[in-house]
C-alpha positions in Angstrom: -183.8 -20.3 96.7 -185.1 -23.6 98.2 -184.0 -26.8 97.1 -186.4 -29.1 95.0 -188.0 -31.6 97.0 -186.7 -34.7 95.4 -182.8 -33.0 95.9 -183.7 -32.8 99.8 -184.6 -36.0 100.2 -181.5 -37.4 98.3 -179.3 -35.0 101.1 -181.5 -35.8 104.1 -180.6 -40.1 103.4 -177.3 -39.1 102.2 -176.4 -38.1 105.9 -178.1 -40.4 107.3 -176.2 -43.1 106.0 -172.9 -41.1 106.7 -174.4 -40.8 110.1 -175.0 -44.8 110.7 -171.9 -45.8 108.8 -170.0 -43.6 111.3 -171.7 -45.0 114.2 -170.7 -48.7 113.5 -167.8 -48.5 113.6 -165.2 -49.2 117.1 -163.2 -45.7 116.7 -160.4 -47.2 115.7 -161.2 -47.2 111.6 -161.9 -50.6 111.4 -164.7 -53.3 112.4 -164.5 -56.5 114.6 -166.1 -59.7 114.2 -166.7 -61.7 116.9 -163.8 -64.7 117.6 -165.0 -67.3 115.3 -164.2 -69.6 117.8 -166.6 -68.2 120.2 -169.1 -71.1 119.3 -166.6 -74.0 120.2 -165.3 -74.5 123.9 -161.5 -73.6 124.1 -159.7 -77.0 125.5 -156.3 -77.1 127.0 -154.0 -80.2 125.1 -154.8 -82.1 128.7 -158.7 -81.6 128.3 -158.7 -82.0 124.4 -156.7 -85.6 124.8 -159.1 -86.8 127.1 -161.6 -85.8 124.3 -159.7 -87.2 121.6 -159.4 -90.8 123.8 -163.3 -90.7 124.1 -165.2 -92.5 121.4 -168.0 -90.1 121.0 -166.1 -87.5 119.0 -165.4 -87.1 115.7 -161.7 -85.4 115.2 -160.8 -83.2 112.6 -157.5 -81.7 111.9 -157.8 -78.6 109.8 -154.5 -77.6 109.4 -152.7 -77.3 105.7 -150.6 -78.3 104.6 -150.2 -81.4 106.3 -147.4 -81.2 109.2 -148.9 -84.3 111.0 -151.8 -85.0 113.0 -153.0 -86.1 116.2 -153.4 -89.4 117.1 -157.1 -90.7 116.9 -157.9 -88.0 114.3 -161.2 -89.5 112.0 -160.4 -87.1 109.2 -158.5 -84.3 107.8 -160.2 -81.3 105.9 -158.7 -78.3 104.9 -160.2 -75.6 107.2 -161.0 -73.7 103.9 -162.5 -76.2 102.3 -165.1 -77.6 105.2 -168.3 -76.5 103.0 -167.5 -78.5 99.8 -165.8 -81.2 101.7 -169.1 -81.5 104.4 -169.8 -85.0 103.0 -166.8 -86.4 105.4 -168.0 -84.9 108.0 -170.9 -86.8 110.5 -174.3 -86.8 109.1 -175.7 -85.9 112.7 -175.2 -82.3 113.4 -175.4 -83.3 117.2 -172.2 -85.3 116.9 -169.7 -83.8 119.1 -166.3 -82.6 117.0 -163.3 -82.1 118.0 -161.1 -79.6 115.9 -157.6 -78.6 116.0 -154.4 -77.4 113.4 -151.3 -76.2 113.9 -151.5 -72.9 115.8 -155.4 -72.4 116.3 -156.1 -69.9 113.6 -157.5 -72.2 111.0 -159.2 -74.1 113.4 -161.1 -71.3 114.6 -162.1 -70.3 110.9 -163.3 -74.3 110.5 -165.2 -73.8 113.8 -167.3 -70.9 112.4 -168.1 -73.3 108.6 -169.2 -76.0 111.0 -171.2 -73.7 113.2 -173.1 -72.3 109.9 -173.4 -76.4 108.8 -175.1 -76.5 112.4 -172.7 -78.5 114.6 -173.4 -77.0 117.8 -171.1 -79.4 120.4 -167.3 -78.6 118.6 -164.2 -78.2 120.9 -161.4 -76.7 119.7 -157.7 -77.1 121.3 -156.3 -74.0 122.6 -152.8 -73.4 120.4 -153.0 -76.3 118.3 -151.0 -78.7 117.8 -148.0 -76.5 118.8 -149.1 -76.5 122.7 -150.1 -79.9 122.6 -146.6 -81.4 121.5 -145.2 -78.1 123.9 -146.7 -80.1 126.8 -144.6 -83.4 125.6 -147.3 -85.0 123.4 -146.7 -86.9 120.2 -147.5 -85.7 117.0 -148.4 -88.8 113.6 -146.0 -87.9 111.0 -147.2 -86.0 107.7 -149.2 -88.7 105.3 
């Protein structure tokens, strides 16, 4: 006995989406984004200071809680709160920022907010502030 037509086509976009769903996926059970970070340029502590010491920048440390800051920094922002705190950030989406937190996790969440807010010129230093005080540079004290 045949199946009623409306039953088929119910079956037939059943597998299909069990087809695609299968398909996107890596093989290993679970999905990868793209690196957040992929929209900022990676800077060594060297290459990020000589950023920092520039005055076209505007420096953000991202990092909570607060376990000090860089030097120069214009403003600290929660990387999870960038969105609702996007009125201390430049007006100018072509200002070029400079982001950076302890390890460079956060930072690279905060570099994908920004990227969505349409900052396209971010740098972002490579480890954080735990390779910039690795290679002998000072850190501001919490506060």
């Amino acid at each position: 006995m045949p199946l009623p037509t409306t039953r088929r086509v119910s079956l037939a976009l059943f597998a299909t989406a069990l087809l695609t769903t299968g398909c996107a996926g890596s093989g290993t059970g679970r999905t990868e984004a793209a690196p957040p970070s992929a929209s900022a340029e990676l800077l060594e502590p060297t290459a990020f200071a000589d950023v920092v010491a520039g005055e076209e920048a505007f420096v953000i440390n991202v990092h909570v809680p607060d376990e000090g800051s860089i030097e120069g920094t214009d403003a600290a922002i929660p990387f999870d709160r960038i969105e609702q705190q996007k009125a201390a950030l430049p007006a100018d989406r072509g200002t070029p920022l400079a982001v950076y937190c302890r390890s460079g996790s956060m930072s690279a969440d905060a570099v994908a907010t920004l990227t969505e807010l349409g900052y396209a010129d971010i740098v972002d230093l490579r480890g954080g502030m735990q390779a910039w005080s690795a290679e002998g540079r000072p850190l501001l004290p919490p506060g």
